[in-house]
Backbone as XML, in Angstrom:
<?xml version="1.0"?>
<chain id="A" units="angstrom">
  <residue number="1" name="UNK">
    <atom name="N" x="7.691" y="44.667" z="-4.976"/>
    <atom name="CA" x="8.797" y="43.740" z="-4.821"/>
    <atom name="C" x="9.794" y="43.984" z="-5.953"/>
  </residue>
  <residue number="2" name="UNK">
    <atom name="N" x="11.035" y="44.218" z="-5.556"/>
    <atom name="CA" x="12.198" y="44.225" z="-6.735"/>
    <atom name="C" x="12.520" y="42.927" z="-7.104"/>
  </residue>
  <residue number="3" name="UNK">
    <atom name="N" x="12.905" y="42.832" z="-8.748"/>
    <atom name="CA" x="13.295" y="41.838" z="-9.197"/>
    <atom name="C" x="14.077" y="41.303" z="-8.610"/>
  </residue>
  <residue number="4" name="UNK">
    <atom name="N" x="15.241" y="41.017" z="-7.662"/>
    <atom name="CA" x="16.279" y="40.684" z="-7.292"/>
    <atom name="C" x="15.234" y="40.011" z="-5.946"/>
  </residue>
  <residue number="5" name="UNK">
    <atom name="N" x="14.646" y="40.737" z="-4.985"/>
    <atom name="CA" x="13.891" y="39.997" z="-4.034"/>
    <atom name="C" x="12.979" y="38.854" z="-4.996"/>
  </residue>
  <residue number="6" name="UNK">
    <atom name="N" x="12.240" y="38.765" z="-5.836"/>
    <atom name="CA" x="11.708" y="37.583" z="-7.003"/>
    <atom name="C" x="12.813" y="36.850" z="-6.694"/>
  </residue>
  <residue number="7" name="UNK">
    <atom name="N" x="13.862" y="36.948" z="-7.117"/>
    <atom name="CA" x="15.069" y="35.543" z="-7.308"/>
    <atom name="C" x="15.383" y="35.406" z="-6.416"/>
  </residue>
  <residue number="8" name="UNK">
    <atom name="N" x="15.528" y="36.020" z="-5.375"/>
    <atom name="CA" x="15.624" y="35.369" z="-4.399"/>
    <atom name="C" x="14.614" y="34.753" z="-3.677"/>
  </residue>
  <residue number="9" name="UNK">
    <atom name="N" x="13.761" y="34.902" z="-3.751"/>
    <atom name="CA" x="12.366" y="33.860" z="-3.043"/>
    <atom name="C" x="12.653" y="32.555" z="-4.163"/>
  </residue>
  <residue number="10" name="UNK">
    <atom name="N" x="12.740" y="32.880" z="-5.738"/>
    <atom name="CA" x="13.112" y="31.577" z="-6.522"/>
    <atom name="C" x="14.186" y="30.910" z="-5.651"/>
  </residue>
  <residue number="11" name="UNK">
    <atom name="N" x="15.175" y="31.647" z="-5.640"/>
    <atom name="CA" x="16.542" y="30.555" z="-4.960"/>
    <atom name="C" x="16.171" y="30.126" z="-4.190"/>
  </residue>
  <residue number="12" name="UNK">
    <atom name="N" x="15.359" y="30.556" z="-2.939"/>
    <atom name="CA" x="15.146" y="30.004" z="-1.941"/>
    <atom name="C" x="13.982" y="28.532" z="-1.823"/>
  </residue>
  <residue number="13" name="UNK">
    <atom name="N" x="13.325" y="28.763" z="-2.477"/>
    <atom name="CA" x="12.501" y="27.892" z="-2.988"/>
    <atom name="C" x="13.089" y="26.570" z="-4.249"/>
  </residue>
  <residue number="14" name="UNK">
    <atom name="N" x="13.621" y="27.107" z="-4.271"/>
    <atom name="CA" x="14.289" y="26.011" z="-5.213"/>
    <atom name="C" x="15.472" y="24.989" z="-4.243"/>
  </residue>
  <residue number="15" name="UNK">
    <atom name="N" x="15.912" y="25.806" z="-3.342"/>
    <atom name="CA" x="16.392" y="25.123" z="-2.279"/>
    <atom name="C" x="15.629" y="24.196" z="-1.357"/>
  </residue>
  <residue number="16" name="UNK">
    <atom name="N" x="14.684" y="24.570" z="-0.894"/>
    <atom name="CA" x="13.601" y="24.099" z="0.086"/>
    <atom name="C" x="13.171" y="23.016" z="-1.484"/>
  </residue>
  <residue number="17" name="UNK">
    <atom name="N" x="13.136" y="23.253" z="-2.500"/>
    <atom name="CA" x="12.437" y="22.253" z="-2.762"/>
    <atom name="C" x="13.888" y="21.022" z="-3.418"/>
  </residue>
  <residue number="18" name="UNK">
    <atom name="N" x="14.780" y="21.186" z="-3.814"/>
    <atom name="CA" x="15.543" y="20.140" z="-3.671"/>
    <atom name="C" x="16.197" y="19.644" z="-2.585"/>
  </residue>
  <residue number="19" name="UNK">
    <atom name="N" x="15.770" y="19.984" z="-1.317"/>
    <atom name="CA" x="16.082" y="19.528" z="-0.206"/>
    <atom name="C" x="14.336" y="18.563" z="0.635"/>
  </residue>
  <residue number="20" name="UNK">
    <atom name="N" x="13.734" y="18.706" z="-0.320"/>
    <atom name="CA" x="12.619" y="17.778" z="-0.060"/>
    <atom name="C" x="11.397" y="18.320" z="0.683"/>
  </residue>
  <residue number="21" name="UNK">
    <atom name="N" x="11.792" y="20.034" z="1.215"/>
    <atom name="CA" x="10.742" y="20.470" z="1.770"/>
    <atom name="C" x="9.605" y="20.991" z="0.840"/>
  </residue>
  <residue number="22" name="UNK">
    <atom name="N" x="8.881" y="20.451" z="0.230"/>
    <atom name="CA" x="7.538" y="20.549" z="-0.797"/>
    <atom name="C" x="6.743" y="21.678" z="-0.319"/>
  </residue>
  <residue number="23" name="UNK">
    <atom name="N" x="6.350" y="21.224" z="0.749"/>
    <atom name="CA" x="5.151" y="22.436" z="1.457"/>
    <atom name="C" x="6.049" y="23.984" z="1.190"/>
  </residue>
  <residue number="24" name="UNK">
    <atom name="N" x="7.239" y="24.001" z="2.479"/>
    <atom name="CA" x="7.821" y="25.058" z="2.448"/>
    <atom name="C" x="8.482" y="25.855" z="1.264"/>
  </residue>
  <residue number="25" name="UNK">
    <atom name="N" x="8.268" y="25.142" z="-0.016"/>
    <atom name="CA" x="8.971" y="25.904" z="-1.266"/>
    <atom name="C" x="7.722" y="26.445" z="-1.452"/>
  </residue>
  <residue number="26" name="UNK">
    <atom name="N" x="6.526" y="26.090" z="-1.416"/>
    <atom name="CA" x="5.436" y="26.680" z="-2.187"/>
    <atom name="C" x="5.733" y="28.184" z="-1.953"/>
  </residue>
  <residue number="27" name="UNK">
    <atom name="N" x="5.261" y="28.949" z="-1.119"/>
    <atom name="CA" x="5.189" y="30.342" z="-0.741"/>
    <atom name="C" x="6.276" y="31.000" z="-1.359"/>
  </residue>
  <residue number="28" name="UNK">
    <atom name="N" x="7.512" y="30.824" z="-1.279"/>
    <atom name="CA" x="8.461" y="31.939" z="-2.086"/>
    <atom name="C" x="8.314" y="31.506" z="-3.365"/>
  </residue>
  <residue number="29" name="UNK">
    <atom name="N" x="8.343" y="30.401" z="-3.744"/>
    <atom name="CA" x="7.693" y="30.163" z="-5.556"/>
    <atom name="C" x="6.660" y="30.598" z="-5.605"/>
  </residue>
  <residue number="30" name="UNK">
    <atom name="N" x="5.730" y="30.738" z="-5.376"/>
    <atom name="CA" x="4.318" y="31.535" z="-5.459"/>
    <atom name="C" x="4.787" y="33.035" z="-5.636"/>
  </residue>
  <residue number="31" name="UNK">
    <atom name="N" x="5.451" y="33.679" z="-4.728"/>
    <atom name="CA" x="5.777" y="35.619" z="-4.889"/>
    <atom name="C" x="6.506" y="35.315" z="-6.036"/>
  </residue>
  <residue number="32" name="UNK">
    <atom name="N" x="7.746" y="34.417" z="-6.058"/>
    <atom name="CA" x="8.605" y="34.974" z="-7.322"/>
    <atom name="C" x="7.655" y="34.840" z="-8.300"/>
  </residue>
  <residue number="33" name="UNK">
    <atom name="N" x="6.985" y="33.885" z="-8.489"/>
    <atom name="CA" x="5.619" y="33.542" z="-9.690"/>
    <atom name="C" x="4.411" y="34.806" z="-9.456"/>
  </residue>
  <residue number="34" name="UNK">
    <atom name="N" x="4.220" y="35.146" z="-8.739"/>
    <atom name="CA" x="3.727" y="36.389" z="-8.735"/>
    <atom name="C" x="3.873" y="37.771" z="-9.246"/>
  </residue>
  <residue number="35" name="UNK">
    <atom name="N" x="5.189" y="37.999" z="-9.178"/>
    <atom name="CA" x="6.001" y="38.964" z="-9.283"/>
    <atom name="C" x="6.215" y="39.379" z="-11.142"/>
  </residue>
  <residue number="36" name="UNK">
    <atom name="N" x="6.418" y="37.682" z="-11.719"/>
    <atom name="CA" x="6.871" y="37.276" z="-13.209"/>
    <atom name="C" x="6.225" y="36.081" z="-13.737"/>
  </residue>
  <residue number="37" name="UNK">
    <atom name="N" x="4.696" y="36.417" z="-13.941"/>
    <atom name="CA" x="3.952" y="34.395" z="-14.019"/>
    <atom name="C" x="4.695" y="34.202" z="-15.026"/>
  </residue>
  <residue number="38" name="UNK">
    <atom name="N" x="5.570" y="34.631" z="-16.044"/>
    <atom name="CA" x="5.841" y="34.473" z="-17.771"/>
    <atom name="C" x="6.831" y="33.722" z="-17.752"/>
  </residue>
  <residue number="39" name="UNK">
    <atom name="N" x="7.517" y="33.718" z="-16.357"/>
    <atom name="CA" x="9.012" y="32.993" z="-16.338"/>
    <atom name="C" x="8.634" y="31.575" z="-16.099"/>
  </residue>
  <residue number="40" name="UNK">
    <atom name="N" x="9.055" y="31.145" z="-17.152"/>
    <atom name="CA" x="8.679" y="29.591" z="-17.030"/>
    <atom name="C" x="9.457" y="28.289" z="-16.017"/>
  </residue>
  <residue number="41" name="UNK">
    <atom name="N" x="10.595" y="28.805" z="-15.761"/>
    <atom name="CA" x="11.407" y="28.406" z="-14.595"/>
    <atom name="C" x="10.649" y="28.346" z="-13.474"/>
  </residue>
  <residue number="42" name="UNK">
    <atom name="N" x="9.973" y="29.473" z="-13.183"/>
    <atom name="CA" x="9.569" y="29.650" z="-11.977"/>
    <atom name="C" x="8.409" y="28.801" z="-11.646"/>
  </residue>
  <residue number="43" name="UNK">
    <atom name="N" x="7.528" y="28.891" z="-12.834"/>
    <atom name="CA" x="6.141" y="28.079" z="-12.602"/>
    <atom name="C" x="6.707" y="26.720" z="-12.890"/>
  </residue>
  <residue number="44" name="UNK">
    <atom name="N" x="7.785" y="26.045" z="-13.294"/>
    <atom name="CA" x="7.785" y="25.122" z="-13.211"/>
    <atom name="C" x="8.374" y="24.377" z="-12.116"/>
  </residue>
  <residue number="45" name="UNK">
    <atom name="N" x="9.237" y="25.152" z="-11.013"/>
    <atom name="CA" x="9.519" y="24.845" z="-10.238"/>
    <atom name="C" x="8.178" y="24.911" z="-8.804"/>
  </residue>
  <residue number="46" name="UNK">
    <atom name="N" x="7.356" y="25.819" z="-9.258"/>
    <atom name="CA" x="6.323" y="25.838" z="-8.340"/>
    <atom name="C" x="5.143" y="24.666" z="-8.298"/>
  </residue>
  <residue number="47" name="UNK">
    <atom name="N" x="5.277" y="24.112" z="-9.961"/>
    <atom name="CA" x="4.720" y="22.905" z="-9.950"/>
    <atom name="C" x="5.062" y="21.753" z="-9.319"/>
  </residue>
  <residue number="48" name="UNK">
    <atom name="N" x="6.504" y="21.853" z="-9.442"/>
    <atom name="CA" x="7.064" y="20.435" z="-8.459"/>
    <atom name="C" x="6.793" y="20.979" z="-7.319"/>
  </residue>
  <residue number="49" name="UNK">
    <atom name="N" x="6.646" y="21.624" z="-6.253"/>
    <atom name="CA" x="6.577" y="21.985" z="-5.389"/>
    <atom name="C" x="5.116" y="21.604" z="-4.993"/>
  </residue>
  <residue number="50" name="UNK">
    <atom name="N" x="4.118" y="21.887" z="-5.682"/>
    <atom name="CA" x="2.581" y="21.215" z="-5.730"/>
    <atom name="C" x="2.435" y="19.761" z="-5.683"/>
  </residue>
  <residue number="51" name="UNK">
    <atom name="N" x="3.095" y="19.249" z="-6.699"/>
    <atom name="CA" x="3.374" y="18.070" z="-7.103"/>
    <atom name="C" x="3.585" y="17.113" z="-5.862"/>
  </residue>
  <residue number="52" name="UNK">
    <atom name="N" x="4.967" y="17.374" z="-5.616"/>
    <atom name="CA" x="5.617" y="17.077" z="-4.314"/>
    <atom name="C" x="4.540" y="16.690" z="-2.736"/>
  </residue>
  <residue number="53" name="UNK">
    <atom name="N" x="4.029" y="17.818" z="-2.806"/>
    <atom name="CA" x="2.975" y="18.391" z="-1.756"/>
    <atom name="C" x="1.351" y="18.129" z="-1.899"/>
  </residue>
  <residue number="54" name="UNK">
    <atom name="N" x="1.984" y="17.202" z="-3.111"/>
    <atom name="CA" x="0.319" y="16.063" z="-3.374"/>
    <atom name="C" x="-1.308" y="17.496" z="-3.457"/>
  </residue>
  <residue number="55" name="UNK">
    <atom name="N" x="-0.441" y="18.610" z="-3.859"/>
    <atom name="CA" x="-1.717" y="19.559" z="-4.670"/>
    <atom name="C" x="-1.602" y="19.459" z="-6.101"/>
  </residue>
  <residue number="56" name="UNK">
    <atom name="N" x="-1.949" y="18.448" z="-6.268"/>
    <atom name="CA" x="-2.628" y="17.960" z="-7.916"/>
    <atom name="C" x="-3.425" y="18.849" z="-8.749"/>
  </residue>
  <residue number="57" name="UNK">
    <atom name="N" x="-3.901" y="19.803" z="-8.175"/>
    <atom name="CA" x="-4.901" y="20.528" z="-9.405"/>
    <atom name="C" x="-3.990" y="21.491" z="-9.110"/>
  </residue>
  <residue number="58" name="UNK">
    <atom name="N" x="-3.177" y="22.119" z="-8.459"/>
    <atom name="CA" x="-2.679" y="23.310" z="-8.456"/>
    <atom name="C" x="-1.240" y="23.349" z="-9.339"/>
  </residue>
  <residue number="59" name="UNK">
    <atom name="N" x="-0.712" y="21.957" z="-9.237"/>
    <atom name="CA" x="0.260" y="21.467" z="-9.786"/>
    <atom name="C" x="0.136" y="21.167" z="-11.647"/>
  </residue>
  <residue number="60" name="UNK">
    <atom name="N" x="-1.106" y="21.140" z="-12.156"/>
    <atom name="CA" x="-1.830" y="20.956" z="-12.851"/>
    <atom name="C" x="-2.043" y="22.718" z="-13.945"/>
  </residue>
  <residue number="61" name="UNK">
    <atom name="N" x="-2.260" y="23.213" z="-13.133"/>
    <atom name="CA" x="-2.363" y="25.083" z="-13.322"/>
    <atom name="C" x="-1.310" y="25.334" z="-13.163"/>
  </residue>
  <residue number="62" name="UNK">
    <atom name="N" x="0.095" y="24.988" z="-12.606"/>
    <atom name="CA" x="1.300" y="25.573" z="-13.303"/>
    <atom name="C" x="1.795" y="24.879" z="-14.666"/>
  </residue>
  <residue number="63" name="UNK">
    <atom name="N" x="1.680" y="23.611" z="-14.481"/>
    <atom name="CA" x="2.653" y="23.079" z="-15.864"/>
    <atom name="C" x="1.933" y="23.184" z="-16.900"/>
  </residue>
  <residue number="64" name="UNK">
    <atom name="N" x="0.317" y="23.563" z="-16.950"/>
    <atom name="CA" x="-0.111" y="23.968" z="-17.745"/>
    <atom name="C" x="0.615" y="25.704" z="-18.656"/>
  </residue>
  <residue number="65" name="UNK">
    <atom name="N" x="0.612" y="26.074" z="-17.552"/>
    <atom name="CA" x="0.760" y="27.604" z="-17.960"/>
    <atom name="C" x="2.186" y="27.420" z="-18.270"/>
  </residue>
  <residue number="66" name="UNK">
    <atom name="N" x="3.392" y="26.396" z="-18.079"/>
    <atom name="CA" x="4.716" y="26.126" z="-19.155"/>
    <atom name="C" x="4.758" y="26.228" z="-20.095"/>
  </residue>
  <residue number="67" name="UNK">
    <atom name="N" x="3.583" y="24.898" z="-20.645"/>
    <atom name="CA" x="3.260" y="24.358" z="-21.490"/>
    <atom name="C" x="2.751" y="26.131" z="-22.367"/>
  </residue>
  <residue number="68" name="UNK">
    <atom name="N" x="2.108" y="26.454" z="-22.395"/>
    <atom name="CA" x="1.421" y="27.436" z="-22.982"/>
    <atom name="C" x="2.813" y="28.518" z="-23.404"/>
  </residue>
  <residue number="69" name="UNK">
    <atom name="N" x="3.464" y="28.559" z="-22.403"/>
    <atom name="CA" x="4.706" y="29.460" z="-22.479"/>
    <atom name="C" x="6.141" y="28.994" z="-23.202"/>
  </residue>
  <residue number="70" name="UNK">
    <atom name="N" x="6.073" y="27.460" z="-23.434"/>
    <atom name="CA" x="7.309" y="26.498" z="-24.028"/>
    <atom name="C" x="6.265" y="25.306" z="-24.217"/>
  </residue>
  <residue number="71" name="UNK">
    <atom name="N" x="5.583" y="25.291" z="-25.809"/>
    <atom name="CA" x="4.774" y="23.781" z="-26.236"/>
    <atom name="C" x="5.939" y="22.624" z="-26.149"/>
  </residue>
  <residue number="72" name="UNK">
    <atom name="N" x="6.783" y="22.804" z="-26.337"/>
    <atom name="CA" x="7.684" y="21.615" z="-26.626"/>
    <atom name="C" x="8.547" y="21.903" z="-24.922"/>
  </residue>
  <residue number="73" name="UNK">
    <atom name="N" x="8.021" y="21.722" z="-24.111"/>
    <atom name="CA" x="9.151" y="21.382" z="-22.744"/>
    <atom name="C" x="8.953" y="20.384" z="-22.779"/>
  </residue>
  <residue number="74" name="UNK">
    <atom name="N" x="9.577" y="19.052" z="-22.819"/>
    <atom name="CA" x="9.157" y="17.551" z="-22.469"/>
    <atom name="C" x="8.401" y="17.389" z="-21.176"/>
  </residue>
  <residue number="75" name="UNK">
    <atom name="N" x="9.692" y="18.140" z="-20.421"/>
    <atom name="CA" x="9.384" y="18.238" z="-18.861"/>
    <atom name="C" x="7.761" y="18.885" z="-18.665"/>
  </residue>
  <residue number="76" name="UNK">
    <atom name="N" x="7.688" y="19.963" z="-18.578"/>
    <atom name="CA" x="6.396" y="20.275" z="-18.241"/>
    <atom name="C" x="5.129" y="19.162" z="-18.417"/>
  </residue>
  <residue number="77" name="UNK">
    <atom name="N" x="4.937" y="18.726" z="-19.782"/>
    <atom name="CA" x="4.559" y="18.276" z="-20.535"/>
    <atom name="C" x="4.036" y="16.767" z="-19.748"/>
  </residue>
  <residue number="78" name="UNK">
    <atom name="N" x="5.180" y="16.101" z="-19.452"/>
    <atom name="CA" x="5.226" y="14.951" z="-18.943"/>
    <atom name="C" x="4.621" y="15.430" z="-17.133"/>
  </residue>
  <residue number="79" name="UNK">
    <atom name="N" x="5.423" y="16.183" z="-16.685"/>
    <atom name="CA" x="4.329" y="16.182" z="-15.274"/>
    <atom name="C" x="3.114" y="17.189" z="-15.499"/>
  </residue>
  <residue number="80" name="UNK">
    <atom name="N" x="2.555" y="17.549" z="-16.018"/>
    <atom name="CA" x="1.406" y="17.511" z="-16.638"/>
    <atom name="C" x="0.848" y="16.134" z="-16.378"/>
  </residue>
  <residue number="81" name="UNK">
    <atom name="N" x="0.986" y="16.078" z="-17.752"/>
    <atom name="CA" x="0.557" y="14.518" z="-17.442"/>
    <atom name="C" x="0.252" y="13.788" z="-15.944"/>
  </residue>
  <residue number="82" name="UNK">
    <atom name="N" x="1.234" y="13.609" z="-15.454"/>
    <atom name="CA" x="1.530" y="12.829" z="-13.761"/>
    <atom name="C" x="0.799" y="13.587" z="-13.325"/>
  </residue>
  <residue number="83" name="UNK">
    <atom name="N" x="0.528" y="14.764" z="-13.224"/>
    <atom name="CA" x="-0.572" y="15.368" z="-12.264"/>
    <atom name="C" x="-1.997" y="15.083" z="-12.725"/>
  </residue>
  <residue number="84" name="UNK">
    <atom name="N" x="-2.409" y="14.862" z="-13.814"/>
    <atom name="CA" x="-3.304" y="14.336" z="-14.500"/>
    <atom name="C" x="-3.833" y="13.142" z="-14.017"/>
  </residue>
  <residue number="85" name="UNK">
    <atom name="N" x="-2.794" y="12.256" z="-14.323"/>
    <atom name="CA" x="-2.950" y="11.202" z="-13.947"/>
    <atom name="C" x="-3.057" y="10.832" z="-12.241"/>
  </residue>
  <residue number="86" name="UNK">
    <atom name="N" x="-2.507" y="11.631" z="-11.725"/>
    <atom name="CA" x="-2.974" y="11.378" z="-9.891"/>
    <atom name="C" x="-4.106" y="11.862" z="-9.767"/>
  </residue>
  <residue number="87" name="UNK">
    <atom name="N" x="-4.823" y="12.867" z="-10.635"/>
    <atom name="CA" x="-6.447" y="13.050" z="-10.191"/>
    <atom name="C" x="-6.779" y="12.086" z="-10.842"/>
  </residue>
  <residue number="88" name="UNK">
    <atom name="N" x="-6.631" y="10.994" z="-11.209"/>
    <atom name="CA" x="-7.659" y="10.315" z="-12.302"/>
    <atom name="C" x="-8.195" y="10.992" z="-13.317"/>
  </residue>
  <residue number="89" name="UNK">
    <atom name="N" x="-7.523" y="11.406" z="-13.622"/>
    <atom name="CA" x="-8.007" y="12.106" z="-14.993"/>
    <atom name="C" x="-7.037" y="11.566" z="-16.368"/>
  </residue>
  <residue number="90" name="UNK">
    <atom name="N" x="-7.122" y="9.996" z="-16.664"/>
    <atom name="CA" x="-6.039" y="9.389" z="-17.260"/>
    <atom name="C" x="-6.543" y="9.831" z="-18.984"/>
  </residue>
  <residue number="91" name="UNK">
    <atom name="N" x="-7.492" y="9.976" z="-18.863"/>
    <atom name="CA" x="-7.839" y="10.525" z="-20.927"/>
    <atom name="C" x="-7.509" y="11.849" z="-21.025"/>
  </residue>
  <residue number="92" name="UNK">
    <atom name="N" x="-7.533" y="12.735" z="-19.880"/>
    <atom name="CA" x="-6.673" y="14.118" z="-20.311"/>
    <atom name="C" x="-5.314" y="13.855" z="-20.030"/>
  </residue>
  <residue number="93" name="UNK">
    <atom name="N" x="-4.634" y="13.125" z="-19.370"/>
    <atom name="CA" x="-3.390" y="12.677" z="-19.151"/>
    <atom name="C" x="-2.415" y="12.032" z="-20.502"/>
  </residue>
  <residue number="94" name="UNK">
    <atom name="N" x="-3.485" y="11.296" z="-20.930"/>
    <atom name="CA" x="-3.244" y="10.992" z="-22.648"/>
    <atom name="C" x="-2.120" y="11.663" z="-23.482"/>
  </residue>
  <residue number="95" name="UNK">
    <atom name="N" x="-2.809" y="13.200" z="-23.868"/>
    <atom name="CA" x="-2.165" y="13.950" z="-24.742"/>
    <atom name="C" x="-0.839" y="14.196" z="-24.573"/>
  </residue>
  <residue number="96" name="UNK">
    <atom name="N" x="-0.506" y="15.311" z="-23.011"/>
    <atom name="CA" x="0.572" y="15.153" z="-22.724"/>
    <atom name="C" x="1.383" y="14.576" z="-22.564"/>
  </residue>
  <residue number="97" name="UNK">
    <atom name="N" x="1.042" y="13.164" z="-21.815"/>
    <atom name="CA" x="2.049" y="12.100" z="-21.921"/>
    <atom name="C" x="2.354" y="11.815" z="-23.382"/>
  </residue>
  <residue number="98" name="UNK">
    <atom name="N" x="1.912" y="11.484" z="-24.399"/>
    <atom name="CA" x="2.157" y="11.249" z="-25.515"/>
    <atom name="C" x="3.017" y="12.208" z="-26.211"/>
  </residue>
  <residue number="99" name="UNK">
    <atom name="N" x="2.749" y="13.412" z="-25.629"/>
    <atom name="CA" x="3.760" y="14.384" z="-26.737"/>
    <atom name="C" x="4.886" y="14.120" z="-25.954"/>
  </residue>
  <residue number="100" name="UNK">
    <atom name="N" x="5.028" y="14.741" z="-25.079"/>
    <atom name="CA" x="6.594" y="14.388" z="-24.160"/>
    <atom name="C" x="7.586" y="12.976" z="-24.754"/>
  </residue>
  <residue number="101" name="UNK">
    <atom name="N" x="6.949" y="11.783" z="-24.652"/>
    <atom name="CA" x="7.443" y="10.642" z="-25.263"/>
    <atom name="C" x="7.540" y="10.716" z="-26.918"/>
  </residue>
  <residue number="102" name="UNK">
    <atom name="N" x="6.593" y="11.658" z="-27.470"/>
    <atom name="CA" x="7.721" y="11.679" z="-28.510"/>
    <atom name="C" x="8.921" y="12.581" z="-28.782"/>
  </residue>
  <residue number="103" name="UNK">
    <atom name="N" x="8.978" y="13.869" z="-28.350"/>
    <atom name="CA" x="9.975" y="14.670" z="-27.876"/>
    <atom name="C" x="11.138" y="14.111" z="-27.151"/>
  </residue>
  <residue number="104" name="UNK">
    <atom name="N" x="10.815" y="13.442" z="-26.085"/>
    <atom name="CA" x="12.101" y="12.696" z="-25.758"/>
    <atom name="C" x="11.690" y="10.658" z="-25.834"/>
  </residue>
  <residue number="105" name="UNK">
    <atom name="N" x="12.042" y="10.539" z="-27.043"/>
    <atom name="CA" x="11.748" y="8.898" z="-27.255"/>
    <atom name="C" x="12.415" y="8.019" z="-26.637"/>
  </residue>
  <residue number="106" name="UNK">
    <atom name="N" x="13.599" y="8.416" z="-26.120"/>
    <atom name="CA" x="14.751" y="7.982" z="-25.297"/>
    <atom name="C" x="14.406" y="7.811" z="-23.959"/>
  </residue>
  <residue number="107" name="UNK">
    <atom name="N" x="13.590" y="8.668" z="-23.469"/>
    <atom name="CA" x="13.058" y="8.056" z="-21.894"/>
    <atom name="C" x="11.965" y="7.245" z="-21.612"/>
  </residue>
  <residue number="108" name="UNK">
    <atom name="N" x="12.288" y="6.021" z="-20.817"/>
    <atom name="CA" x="11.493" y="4.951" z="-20.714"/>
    <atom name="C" x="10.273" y="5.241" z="-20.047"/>
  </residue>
  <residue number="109" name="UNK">
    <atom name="N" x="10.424" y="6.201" z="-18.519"/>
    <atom name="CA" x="9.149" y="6.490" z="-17.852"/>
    <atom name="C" x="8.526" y="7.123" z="-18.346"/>
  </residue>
  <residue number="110" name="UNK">
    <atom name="N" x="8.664" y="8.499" z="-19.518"/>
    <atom name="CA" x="7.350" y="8.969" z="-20.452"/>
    <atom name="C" x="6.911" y="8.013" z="-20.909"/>
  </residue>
  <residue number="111" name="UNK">
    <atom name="N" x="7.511" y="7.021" z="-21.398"/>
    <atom name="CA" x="6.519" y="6.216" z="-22.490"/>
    <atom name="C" x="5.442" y="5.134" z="-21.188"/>
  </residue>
  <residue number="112" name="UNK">
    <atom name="N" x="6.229" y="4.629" z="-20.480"/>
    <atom name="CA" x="5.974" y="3.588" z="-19.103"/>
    <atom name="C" x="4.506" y="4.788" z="-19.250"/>
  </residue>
  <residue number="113" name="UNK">
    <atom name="N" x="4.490" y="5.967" z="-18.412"/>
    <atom name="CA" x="3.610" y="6.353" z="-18.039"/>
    <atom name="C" x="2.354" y="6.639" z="-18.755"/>
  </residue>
  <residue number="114" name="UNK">
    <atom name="N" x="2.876" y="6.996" z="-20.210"/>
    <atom name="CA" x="1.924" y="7.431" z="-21.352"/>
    <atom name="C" x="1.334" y="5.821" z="-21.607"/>
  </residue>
  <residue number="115" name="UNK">
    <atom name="N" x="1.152" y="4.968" z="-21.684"/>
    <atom name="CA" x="0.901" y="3.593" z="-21.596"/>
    <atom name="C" x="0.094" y="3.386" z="-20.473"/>
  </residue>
  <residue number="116" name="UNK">
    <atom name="N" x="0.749" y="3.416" z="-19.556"/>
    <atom name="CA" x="-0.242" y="3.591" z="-18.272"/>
    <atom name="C" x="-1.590" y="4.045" z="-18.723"/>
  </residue>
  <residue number="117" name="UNK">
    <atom name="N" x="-1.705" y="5.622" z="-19.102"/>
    <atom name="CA" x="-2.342" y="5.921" z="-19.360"/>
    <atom name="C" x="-3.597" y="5.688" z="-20.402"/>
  </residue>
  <residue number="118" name="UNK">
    <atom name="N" x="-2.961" y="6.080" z="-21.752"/>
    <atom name="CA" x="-3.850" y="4.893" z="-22.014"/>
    <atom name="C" x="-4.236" y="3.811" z="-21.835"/>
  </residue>
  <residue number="119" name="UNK">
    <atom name="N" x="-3.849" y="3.174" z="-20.965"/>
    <atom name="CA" x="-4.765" y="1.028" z="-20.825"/>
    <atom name="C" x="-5.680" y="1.994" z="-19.581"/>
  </residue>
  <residue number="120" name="UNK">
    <atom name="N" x="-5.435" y="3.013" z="-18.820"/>
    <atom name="CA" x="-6.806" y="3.125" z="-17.771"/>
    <atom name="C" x="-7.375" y="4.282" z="-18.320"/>
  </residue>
  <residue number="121" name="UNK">
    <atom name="N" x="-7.400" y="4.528" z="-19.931"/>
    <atom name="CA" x="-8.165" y="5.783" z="-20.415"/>
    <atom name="C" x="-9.060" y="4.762" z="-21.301"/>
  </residue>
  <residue number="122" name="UNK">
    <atom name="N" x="-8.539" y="3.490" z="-21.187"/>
    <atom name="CA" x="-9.356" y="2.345" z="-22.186"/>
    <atom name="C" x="-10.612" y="2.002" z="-21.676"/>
  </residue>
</chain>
């Protein structure tokens, strides 16, 4: 696959997924993420796309691999977290939520959620 076919399965997928089709972004975010796992754009758009499409552990294995690639993305960071937290998994949900809210202290739903979290990690 040539780089230019990669961005374009990204574009396309990034379309399908701000137009609400979740399922249908997965597959061309998956090749372009195939093609370049390092690009952190990509896996993070493939996470919302999981996310979206209520695959929680898979959604979980991209924003992880952000995170690893950019420690400080709020974003990643925080849906991390949210995917965490939809498996019930609210004490690994913890960390991330917590860093994100302090990185961006200014947004109410990191903190809303990191709270969440801890009172059902209690």
């Amino acid at each position: 696959m040539a780089s230019t076919d990669a961005y374009e399965d990204y574009r396309s997928g990034c379309e399908l997924l701000e137009g609400g089709n979740h399922h249908a972004a997965i597959l061309p975010l998956a090749r372009a993420r195939d093609f370049d796992p390092a690009k952190a754009s990509v896996r993070e758009a493939l996470g919302r796309a999981y996310f979206g499409a209520q695959r929680y552990r898979d959604a979980v294995g991209e924003f992880q691999a952000v995170v690893e690639i950019s420690p400080v993305n709020d974003y990643a960071l925080f849906c991390l977290g949210r995917s965490l937290q939809k498996l019930g998994q609210h004490t690994e949900a913890c960390q991330p939520l917590a860093i994100a809210a302090c990185l961006r202290p200014e947004r109410g739903d990191y903190i809303a959620y990191r709270n969440a979290s801890r009172r059902l990690a209690a």
